[in-house]
Structures are given as structure tokens and as C-alpha cells.
VOGU-3710 file (C-alpha; in Angstrom, 3 decimals, decimal comma):
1> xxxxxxxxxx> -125,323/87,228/72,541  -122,722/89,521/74,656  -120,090/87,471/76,632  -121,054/87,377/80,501  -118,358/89,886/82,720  -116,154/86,762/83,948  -115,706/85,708/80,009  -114,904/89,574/78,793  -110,895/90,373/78,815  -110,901/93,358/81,346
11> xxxxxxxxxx> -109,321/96,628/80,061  -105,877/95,713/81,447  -105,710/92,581/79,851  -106,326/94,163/76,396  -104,150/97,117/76,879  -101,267/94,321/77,974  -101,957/92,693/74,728  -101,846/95,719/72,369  -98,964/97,168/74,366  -96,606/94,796/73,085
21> xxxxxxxxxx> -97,635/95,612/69,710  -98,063/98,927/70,523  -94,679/99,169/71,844  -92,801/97,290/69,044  -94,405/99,790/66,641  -93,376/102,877/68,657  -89,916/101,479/69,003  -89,341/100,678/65,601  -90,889/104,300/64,600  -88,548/106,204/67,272
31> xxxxxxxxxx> -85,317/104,091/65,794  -86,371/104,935/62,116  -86,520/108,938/63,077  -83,466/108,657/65,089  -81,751/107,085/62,499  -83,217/109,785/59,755  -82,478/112,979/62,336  -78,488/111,803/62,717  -78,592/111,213/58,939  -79,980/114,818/58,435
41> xxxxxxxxxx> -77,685/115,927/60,813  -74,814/114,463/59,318  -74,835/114,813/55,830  -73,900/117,939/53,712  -76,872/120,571/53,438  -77,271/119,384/50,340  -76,105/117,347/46,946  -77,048/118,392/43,599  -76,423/117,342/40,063  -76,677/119,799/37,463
51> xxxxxxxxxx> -75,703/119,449/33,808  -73,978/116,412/34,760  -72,108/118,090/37,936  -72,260/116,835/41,170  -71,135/119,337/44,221  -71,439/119,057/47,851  -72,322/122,485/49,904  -70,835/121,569/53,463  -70,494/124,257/56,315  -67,203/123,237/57,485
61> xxxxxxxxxx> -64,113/124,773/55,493  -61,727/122,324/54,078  -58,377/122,051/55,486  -55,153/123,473/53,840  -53,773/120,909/51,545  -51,318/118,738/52,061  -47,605/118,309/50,534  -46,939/115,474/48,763  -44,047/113,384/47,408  -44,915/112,603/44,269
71> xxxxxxxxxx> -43,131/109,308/43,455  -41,321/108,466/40,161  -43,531/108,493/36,817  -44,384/104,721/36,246  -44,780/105,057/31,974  -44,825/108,204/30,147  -48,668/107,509/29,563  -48,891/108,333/33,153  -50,357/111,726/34,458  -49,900/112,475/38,607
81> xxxxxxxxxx> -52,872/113,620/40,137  -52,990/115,560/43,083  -54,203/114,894/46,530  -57,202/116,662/47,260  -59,865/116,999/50,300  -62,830/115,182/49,786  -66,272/114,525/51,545  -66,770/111,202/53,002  -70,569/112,642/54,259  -69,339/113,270/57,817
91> xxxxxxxxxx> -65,600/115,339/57,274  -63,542/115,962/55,020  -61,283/112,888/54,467  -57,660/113,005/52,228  -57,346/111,351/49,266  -53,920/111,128/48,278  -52,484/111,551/44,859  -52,007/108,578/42,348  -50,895/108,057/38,893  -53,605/107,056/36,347
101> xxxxxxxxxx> -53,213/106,579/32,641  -53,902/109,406/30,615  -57,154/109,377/28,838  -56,903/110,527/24,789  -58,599/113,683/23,783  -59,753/114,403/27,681  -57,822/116,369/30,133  -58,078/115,912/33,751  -59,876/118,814/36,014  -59,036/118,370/39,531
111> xxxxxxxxxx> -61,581/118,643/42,285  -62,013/121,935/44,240  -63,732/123,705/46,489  -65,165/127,157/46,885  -66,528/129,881/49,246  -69,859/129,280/48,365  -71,385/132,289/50,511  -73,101/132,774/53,747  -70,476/130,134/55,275  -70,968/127,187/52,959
121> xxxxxxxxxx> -68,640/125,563/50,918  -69,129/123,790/47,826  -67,173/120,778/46,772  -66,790/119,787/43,027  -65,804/116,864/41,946  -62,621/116,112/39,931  -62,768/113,940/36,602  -61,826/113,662/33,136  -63,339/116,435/30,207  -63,159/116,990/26,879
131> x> -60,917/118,870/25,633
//
């Protein structure tokens, strides 16, 4: 048995009802591909990791380097490394240079970057090698 007209919701009454819904789903889809777009936006072109290398392409050339002081050796086991750009995902952000201990039968490669064609630059990381 079909409800009588006066006990039916009319059309506005159910589109009032779903609209809430409707409009908690929408914004919650429209803040998730905002959210994604800046992130795309934002971040380098792209990170990869080949045979155990990670690099950064960016479009943005990194700054000239700066001059340090480099401070009085704390041990002879100490080796100075250099401050170098870096990418923080946005810019490229200074890291200055420290002092860490040196590592036995590794030598320390320090990050660079290069001209990596068609305006990108690639970024590659700094760390400790074999010898």
C-alpha cells in the first residue's frame, strides 16, 4: 500500500535531507583534490630511487653556495662536511656544515646537483660509500 500525498516527503524535503549529505561529501572530495593539486604543485617533478640512489629533479636552479667558517676540528676522528643546498619539497633550504665522525673503510660523497636538461635540475643526495 503507497503512502497517501500528505504522508509522502515532497521533493524538497528529500533533496534538503540528502543535501547535507550530499554536501559533506562534495566538501570533503573538493578539500581532498585541493589538498592533492597544491601537493602536485608543490613537490619536485619527480623522486626516484635507483640502485639505491635517491635524486630530486626540481625546475628551480639552486643558489650559489654559501661561505662558511668552518670551526676548530673537535677530535682528529672528525671529518668537516660542507654546507650544501638541499630540497625541503617546496625550495631549496641550507644545510650548514657539521663535523661527524669518520666512518672506517667509507668515504664521504657530498651532495650535488646537476643541469639535468631541458631546465631541470637534479639533486643527489650526499652520504657515506665504500671505498
Amino acid at each position: 500500500m503507497s503512502p497517501t500525498s500528505e504522508e509522502r516527503p515532497t521533493t524538497g524535503e528529500i533533496l534538503m535531507s540528502s543535501s547535507i549529505h550530499d554536501k559533506r561529501r562534495v566538501a570533503k572530495w573538493l578539500a581532498t583534490t585541493i589538498v592533492t593539486g597544491a601537493c602536485l604543485l608543490t613537490t619536485p617533478t619527480c623522486v626516484r630511487t635507483a640502485h639505491a640512489e635517491t635524486y630530486v629533479d626540481v625546475r628551480i636552479a639552486p643558489p650559489v653556495a654559501r661561505v662558511e667558517v668552518v670551526p676548530v676540528r673537535p677530535s682528529p676522528r672528525h671529518v668537516w662536511i660542507r654546507g650544501y643546498w638541499g630540497w625541503d619539497g617546496y625550495r631549496h633550504a641550507w644545510v650548514p656544515g657539521h663535523y661527524v665522525l669518520a666512518r672506517r673503510n667509507l668515504v664521504y660523497v657530498e651532495p650535488r646537483w646537476e643541469a639535468a636538461g631541458r631546465g631541470h635540475w637534479r639533486y643527489h643526495r650526499g652520504g657515506w660509500r665504500h671505498r
